[in-house]
PyMOL Python script that loads the backbone (N, CA, C, O; Angstrom):
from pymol import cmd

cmd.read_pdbstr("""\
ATOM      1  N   UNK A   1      85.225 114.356  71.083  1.00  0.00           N
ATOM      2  CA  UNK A   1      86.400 114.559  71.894  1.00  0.00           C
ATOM      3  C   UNK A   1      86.932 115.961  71.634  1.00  0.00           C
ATOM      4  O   UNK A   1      87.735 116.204  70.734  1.00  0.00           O
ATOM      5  N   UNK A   2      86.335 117.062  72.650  1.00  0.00           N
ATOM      6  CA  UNK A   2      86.980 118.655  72.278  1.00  0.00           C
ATOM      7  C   UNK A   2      88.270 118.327  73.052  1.00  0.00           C
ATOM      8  O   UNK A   2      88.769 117.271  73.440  1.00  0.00           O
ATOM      9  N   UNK A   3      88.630 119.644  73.132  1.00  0.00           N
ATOM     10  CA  UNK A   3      89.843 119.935  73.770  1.00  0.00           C
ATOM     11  C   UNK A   3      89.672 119.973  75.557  1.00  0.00           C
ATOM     12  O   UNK A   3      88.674 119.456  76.059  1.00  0.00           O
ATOM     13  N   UNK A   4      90.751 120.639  76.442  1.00  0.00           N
ATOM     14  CA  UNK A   4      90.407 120.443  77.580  1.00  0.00           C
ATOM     15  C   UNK A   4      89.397 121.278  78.314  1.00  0.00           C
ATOM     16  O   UNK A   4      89.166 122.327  77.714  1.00  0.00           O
ATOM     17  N   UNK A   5      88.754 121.135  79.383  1.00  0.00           N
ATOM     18  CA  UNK A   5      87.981 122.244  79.960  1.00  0.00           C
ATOM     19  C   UNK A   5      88.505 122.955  80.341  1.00  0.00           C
ATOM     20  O   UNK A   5      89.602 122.591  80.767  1.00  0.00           O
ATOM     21  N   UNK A   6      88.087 124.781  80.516  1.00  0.00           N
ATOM     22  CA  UNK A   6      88.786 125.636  80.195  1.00  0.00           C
ATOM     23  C   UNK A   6      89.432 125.291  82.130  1.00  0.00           C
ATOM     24  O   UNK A   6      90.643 125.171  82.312  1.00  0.00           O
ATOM     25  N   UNK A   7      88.559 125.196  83.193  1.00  0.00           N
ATOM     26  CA  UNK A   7      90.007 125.327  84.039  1.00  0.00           C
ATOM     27  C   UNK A   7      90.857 124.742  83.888  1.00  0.00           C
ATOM     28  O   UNK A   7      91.869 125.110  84.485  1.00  0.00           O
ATOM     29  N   UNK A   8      90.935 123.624  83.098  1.00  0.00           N
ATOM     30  CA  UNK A   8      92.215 122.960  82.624  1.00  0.00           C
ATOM     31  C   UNK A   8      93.570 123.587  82.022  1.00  0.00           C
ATOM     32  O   UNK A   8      94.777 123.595  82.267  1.00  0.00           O
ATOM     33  N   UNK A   9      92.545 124.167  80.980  1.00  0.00           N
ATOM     34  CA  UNK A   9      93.207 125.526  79.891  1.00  0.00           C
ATOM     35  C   UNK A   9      93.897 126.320  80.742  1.00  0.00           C
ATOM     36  O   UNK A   9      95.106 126.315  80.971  1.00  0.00           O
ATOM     37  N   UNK A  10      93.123 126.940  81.154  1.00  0.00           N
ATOM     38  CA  UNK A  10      93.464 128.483  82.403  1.00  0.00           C
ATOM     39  C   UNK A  10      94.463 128.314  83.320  1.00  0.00           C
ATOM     40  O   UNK A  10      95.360 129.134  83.519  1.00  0.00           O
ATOM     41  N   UNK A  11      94.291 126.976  84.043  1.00  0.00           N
ATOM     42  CA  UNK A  11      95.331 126.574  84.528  1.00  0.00           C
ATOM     43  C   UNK A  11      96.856 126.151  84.311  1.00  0.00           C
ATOM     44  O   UNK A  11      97.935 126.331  84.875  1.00  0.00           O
ATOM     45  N   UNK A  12      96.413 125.565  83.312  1.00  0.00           N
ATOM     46  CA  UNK A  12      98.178 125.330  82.549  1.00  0.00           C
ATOM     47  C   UNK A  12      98.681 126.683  82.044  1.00  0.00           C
ATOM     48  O   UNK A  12      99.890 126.895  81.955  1.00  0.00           O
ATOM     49  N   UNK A  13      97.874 127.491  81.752  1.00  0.00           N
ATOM     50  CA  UNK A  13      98.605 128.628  80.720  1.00  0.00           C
ATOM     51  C   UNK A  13      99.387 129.144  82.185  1.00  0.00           C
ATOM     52  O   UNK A  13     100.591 129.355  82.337  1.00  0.00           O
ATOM     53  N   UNK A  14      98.297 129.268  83.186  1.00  0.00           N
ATOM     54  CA  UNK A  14      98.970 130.228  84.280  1.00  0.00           C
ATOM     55  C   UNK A  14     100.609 129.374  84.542  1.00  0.00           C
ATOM     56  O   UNK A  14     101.765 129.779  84.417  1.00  0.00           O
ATOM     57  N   UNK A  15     100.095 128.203  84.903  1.00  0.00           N
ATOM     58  CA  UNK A  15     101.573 127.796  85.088  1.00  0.00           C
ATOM     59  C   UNK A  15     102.782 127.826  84.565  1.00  0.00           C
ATOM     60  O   UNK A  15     103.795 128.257  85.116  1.00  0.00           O
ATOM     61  N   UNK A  16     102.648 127.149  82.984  1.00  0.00           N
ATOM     62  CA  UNK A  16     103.271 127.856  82.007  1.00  0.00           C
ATOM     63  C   UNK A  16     103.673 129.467  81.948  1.00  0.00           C
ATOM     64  O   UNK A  16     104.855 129.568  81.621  1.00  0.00           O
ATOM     65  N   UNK A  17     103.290 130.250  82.081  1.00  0.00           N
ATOM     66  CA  UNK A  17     103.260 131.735  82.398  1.00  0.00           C
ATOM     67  C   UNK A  17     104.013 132.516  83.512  1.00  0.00           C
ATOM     68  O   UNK A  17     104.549 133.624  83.509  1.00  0.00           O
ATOM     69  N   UNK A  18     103.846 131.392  84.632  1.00  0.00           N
ATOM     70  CA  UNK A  18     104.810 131.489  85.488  1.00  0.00           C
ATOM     71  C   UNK A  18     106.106 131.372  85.592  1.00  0.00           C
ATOM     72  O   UNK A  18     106.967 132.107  86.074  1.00  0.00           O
ATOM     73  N   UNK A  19     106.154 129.746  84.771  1.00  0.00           N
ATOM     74  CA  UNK A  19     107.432 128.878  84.541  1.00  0.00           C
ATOM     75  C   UNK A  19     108.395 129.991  83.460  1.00  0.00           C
ATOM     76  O   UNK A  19     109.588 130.216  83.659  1.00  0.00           O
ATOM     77  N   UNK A  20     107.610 130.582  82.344  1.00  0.00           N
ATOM     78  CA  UNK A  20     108.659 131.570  81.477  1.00  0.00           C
ATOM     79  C   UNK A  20     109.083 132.923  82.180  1.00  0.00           C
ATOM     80  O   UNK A  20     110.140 133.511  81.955  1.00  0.00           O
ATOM     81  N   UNK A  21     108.034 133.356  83.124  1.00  0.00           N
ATOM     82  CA  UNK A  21     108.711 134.748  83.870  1.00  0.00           C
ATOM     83  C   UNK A  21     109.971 134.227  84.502  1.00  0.00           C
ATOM     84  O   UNK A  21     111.116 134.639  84.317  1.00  0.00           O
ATOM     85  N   UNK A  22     109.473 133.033  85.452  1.00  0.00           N
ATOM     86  CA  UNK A  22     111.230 133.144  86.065  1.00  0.00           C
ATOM     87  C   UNK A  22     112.118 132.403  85.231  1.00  0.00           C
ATOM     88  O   UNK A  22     113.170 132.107  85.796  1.00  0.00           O
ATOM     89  N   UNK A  23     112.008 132.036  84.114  1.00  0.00           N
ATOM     90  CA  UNK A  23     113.221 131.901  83.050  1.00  0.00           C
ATOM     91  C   UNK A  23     113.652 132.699  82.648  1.00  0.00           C
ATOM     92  O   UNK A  23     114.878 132.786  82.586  1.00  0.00           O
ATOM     93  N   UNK A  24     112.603 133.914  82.063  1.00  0.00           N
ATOM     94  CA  UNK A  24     113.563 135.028  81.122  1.00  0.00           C
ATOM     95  C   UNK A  24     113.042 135.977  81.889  1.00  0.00           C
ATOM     96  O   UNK A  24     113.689 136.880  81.360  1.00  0.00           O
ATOM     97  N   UNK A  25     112.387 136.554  82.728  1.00  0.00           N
ATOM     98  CA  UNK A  25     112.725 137.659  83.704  1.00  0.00           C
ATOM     99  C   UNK A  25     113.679 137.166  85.034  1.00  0.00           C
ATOM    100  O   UNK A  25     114.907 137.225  85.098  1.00  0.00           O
ATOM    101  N   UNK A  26     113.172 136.895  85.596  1.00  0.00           N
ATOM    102  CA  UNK A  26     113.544 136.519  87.442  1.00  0.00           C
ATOM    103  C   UNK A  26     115.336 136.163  87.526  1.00  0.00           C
ATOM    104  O   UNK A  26     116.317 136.597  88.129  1.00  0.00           O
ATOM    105  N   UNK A  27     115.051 135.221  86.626  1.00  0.00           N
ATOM    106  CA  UNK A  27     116.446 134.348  86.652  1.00  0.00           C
ATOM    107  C   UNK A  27     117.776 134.967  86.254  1.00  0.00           C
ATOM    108  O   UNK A  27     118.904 134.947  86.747  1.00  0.00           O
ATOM    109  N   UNK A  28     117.270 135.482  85.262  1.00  0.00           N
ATOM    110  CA  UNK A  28     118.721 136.108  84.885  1.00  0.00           C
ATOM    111  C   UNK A  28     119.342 137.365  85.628  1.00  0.00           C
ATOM    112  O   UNK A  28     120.492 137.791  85.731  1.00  0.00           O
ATOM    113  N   UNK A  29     118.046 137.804  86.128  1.00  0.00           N
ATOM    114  CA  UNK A  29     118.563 138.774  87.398  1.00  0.00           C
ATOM    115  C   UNK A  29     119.424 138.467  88.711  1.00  0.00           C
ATOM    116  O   UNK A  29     120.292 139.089  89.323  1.00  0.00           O
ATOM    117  N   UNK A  30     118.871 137.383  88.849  1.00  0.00           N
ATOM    118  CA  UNK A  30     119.611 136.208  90.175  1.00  0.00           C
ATOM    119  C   UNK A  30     120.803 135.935  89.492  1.00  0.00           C
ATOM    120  O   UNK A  30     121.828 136.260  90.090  1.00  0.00           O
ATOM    121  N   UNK A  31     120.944 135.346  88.230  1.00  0.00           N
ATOM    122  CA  UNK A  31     122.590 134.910  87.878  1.00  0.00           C
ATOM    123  C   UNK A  31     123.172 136.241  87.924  1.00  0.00           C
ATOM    124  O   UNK A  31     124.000 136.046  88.815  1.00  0.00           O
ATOM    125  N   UNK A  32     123.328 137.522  87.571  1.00  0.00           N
ATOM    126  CA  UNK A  32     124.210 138.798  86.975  1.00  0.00           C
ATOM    127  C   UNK A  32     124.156 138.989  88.999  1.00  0.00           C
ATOM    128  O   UNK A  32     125.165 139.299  89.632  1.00  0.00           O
ATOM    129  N   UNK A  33     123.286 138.818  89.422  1.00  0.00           N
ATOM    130  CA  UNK A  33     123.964 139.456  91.059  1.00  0.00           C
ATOM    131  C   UNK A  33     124.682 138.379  91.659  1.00  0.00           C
ATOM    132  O   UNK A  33     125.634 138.719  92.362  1.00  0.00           O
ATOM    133  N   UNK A  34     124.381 136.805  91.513  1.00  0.00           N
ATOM    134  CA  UNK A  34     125.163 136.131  92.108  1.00  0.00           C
ATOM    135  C   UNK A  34     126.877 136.126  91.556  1.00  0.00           C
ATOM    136  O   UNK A  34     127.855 135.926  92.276  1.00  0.00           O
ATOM    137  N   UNK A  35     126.875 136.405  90.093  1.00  0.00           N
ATOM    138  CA  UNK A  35     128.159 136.477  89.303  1.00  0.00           C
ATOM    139  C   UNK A  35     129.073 137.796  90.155  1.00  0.00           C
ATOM    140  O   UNK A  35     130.225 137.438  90.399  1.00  0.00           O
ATOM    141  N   UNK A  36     128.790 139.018  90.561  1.00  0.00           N
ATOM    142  CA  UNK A  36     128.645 140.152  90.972  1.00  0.00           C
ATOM    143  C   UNK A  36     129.102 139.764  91.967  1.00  0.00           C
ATOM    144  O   UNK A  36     130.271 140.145  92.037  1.00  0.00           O
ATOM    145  N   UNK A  37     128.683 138.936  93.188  1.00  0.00           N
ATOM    146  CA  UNK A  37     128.784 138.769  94.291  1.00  0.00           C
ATOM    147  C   UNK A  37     129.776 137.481  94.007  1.00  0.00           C
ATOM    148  O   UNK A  37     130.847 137.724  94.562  1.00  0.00           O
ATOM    149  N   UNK A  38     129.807 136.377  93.436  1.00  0.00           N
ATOM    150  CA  UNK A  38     131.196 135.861  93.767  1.00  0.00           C
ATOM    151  C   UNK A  38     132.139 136.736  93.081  1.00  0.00           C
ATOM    152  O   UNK A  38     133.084 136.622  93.862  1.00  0.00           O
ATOM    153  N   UNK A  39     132.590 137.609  92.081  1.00  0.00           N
ATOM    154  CA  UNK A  39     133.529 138.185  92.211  1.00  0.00           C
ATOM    155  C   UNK A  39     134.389 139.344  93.065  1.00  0.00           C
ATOM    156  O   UNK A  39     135.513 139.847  93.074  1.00  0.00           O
ATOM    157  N   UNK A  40     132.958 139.444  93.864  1.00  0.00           N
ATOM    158  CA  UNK A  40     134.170 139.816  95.186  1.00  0.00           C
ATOM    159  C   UNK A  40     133.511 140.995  95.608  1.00  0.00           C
ATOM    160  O   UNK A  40     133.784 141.568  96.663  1.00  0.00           O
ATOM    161  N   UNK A  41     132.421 141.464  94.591  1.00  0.00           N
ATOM    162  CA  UNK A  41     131.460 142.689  95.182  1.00  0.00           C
ATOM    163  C   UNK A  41     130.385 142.434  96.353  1.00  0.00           C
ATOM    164  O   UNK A  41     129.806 141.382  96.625  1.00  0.00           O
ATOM    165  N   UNK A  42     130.271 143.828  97.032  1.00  0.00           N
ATOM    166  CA  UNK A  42     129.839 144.023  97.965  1.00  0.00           C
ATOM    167  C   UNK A  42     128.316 144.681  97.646  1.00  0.00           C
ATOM    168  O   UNK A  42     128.426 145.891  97.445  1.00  0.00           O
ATOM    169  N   UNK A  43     127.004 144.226  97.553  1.00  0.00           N
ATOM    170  CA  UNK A  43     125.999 144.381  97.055  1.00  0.00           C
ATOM    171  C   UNK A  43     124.946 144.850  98.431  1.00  0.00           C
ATOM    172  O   UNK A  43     125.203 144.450  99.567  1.00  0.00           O
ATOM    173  N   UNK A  44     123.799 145.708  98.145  1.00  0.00           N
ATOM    174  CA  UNK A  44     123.287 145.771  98.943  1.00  0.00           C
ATOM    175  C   UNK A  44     121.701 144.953  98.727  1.00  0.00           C
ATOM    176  O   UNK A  44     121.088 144.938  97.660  1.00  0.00           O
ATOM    177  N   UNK A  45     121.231 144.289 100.040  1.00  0.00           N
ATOM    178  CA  UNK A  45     119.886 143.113  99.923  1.00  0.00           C
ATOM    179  C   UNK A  45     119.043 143.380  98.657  1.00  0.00           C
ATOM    180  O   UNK A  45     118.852 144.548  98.320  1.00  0.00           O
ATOM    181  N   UNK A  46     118.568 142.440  97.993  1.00  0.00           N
ATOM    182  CA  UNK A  46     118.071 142.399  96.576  1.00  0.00           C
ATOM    183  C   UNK A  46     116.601 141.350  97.389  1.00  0.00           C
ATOM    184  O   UNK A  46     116.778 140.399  98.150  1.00  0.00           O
ATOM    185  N   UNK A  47     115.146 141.933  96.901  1.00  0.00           N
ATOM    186  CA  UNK A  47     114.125 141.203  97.016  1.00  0.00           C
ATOM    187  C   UNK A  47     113.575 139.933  96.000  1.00  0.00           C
ATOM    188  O   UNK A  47     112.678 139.094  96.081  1.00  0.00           O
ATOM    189  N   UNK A  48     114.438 140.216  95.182  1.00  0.00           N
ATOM    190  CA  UNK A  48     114.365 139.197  94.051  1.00  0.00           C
ATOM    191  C   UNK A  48     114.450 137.925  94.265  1.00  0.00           C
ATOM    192  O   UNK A  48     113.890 137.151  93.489  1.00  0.00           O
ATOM    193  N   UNK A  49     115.042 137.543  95.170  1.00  0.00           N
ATOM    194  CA  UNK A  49     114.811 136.172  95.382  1.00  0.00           C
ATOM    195  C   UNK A  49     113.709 135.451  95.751  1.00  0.00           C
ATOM    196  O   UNK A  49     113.454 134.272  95.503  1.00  0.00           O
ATOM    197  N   UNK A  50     112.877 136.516  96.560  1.00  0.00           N
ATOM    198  CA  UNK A  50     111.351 136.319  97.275  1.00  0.00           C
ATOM    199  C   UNK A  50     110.677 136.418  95.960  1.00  0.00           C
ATOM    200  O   UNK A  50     109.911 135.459  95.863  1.00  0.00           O
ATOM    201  N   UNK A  51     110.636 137.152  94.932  1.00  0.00           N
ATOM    202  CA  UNK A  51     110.083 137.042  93.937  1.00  0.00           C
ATOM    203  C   UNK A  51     110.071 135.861  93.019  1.00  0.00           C
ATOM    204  O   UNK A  51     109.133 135.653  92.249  1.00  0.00           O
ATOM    205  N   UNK A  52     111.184 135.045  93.116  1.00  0.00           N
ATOM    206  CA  UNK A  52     111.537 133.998  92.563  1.00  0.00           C
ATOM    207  C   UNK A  52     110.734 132.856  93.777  1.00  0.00           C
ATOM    208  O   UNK A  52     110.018 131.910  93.448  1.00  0.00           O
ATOM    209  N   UNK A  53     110.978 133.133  94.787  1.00  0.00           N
ATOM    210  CA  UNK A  53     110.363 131.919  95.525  1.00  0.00           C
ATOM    211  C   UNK A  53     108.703 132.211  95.761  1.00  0.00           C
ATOM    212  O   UNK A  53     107.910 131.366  96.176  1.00  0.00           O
ATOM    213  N   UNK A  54     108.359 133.668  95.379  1.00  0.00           N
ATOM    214  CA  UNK A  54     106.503 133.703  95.227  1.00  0.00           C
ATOM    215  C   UNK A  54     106.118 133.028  94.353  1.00  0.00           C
ATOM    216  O   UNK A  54     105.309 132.100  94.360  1.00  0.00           O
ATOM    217  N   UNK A  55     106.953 133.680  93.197  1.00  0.00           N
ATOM    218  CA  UNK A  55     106.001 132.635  91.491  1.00  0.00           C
ATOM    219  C   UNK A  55     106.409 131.124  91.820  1.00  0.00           C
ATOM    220  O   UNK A  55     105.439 130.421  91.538  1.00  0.00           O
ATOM    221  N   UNK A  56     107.438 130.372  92.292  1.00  0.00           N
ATOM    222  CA  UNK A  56     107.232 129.092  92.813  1.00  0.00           C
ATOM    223  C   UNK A  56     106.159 128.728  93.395  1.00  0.00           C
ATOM    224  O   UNK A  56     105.345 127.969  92.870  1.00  0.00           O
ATOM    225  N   UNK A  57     106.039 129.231  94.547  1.00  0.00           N
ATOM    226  CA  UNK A  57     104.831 128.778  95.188  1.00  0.00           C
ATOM    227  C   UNK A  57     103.289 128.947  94.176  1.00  0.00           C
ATOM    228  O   UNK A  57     102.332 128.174  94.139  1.00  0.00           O
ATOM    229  N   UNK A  58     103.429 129.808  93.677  1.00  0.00           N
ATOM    230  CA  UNK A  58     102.110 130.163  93.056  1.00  0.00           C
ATOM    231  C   UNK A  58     102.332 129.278  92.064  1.00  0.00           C
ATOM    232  O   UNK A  58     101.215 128.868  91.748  1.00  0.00           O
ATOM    233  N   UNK A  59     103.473 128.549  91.134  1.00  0.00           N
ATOM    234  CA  UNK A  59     103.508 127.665  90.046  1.00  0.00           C
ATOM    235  C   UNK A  59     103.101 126.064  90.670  1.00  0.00           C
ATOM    236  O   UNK A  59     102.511 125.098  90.185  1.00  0.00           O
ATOM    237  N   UNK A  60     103.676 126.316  91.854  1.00  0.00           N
ATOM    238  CA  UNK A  60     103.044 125.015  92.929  1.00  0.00           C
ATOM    239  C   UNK A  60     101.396 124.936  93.046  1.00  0.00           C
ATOM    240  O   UNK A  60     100.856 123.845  92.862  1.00  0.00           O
ATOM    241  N   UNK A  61     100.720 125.931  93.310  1.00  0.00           N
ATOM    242  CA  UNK A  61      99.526 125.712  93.699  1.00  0.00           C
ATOM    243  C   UNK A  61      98.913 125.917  92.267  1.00  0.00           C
ATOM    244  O   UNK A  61      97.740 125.546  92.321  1.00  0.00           O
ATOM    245  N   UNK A  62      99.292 126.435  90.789  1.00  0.00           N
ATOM    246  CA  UNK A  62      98.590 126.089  89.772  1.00  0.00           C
ATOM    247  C   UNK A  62      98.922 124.838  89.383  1.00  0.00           C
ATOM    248  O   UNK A  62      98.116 124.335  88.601  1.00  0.00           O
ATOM    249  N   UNK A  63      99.954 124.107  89.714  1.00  0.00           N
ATOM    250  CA  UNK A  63      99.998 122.561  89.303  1.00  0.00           C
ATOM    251  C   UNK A  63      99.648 121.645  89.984  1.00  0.00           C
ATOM    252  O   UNK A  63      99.785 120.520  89.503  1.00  0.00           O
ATOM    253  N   UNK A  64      99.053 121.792  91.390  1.00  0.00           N
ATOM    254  CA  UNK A  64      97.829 121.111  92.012  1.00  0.00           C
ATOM    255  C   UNK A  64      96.591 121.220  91.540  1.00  0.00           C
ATOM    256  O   UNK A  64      95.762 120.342  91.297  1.00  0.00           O
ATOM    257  N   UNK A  65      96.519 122.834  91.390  1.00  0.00           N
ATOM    258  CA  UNK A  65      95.017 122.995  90.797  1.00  0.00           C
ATOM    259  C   UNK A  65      94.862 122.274  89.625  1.00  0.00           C
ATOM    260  O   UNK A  65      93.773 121.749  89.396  1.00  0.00           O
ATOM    261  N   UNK A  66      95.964 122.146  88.698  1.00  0.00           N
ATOM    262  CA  UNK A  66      95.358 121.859  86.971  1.00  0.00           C
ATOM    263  C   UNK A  66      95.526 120.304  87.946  1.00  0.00           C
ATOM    264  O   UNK A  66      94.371 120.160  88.347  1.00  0.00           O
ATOM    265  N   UNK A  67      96.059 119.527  88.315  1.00  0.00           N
ATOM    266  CA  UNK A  67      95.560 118.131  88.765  1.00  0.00           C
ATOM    267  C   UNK A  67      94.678 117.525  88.978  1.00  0.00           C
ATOM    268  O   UNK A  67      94.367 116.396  88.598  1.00  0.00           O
ATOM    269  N   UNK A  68      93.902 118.654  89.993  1.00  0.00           N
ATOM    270  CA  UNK A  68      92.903 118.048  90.870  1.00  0.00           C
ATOM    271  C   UNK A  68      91.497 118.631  89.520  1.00  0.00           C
ATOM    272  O   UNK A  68      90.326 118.291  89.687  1.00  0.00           O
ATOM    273  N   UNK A  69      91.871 119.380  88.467  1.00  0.00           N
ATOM    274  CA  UNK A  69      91.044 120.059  87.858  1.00  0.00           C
ATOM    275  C   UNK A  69      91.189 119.262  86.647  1.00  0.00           C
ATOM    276  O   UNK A  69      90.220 119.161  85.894  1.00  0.00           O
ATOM    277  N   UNK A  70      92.350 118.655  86.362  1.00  0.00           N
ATOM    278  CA  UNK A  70      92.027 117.225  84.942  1.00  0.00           C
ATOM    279  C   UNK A  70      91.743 116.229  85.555  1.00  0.00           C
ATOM    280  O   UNK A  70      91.340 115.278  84.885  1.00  0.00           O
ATOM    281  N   UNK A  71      91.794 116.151  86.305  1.00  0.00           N
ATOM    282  CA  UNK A  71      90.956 114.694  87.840  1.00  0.00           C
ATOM    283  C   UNK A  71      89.628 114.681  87.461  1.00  0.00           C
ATOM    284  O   UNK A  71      89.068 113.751  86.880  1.00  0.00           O
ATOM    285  N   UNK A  72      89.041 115.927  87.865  1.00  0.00           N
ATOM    286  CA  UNK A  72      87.627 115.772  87.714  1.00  0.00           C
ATOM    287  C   UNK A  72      86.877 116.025  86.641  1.00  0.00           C
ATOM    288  O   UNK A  72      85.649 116.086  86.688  1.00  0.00           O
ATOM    289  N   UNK A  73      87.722 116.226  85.366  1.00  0.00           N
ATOM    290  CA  UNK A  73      87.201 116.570  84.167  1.00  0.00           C
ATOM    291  C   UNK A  73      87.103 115.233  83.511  1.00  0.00           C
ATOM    292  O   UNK A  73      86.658 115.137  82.367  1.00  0.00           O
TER     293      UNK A  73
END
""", "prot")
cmd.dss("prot")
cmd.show_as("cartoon", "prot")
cmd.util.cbc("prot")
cmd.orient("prot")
């Protein structure tokens, strides 16, 4: 009984990997402009949110993949 097969491996790390960028990068950028903006400032369009909703999607399709990839292991 080894450990998992590596797309298993590869896969979780990515997800995992994902899941900590938008914790301690992405996110805290989104709270300091939303704080910014309810106090009453006037900000100009920030892409960061699309960045936050790419690594979602991409944390979405590595947690299908590691599924369908400990499925068949």
């Amino acid at each position: 009984m080894g450990g998992p097969p590596p797309p298993v491996g590869v896969t979780a790390a990515v997800a995992v990997l994902l899941l900590a960028v938008q914790l301690v990068v992405i996110r805290p950028v989104l709270n300091r402009r939303s704080d910014r903006v309810l106090a009453g400032e006037t900000l100009p369009r920030s892409r960061t949110h699309l960045f936050y909703v790419a690594a979602e999607v991409a944390k979405a399709v590595a947690l299908i993949t590691l599924g369908v990839s400990a499925l068949g292991a």
